[in-house]
Residue, then its C-alpha position, 0 to 999 in steps of 0.5 A: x423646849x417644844x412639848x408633847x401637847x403643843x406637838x398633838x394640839x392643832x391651832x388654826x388661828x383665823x386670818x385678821x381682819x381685813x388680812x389676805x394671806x395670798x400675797x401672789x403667784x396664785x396657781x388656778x385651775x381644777x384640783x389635780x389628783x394624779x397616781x404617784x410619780x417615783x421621779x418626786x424624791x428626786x425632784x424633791x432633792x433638786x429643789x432642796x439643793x437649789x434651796x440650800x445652795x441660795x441660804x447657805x447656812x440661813x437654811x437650819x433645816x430642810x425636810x420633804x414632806x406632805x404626799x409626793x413623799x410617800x411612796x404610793x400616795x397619789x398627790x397632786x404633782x407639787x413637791x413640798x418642803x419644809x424650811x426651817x430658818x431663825x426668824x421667818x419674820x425677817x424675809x429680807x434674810x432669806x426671801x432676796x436669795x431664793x427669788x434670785x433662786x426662781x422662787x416666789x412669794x406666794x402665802x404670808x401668814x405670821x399669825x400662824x407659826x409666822x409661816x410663809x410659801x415660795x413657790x416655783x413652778x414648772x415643775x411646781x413645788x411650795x417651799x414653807x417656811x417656818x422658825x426653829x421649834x415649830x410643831x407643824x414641822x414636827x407634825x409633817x414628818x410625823x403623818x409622812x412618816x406614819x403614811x410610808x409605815x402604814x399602807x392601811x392609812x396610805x389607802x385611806x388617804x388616796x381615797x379621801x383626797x380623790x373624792x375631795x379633789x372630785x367634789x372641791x372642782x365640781x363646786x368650782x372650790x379653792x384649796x382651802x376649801x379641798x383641804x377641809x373636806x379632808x380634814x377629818x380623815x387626816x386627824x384620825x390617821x394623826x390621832x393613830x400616829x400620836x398614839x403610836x409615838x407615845x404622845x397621846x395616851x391611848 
């Protein structure tokens, strides 16, 4: 059973040695920051759908999640969702169905949780997938969540991923490297939202 700790503690285990986690359909181009779309829920839904439809009862659970939403939070425009399936790890289980269903392999990473992205595009979203019991999920419900209750943070959010997008595609950055420009703020606002759900003392 998934613990308070393992949910609080971050683990960012690096790559192997010689181990690419970009295993195709990479999305180029500057960091797009844009206001929030009140269409993202209901795009998030199709592809929930159309997710659910191609695994059938393979897909144990299926969550929207990261900026597009909450409400108000300016994002760059790509629904993600969390899907939960038994075994990540065994892609000929569910990965063959959702490239029938236009998704593509984009990121493997089984140090980490055993995660793996499909993505689709046009519009975009990226699909992750992770096992049953993983505190990532559990995490990304939690800072959605904390940001749609909370429009202190909410703000403070927008302002650290615009200044982040602006500097990250002035240096010609990847993702990655936008992402740890923000990391800071988003463990602050996780700290406020752990304390608030009890799981770190305060």
């Amino acid at each position: 059973m998934l613990t308070p700790l393992e949910i609080v503690t971050f683990t960012d285990p690096p790559a192997p040695e010689g181990a690419d986690p970009v295993v195709g359909h990479r999305r180029g181009g500057p960091i797009e920051i844009v206001d929030y779309d009140p269409t993202w829920p209901d795009l998030a839904v199709e592809f929930i759908t159309r997710v659910r439809d191609a695994l059938g009862a393979r897909a144990l659970n299926l969550e929207h999640v990261g900026s597009t939403s909450v409400p108000g939070l300016s994002a760059k425009p790509i629904i993600d969702i969390d899907l939960t399936v038994a075994d990540p790890s065994r892609e000929e289980a569910w990965l063959p169905p959702l490239e029938r269903a236009g998704f593509g392999l984009a990121i493997r990473e089984p140090w980490w949780y055993e995660h793996r992205v499909v993505v689709a595009n046009g519009p975009a979203a990226n699909v992750h997938v992770f096992p049953p019991g993983c505190p990532e999920v559990y995490r990304h419900r939690i800072f959605r969540d904390w940001l749609r209750a909370n429009p202190d943070d909410r703000d403070r959010y927008i302002d650290i991923k615009t200044r982040s997008a602006e500097a990250a595609t002035a240096q010609g950055e990847t993702v990655m490297q936008y992402n740890d420009r923000k990391a800071a703020v988003i463990r602050q606002i996780y700290r406020r939202a752990f304390e608030a759900a009890g799981l770190l003392d305060t």
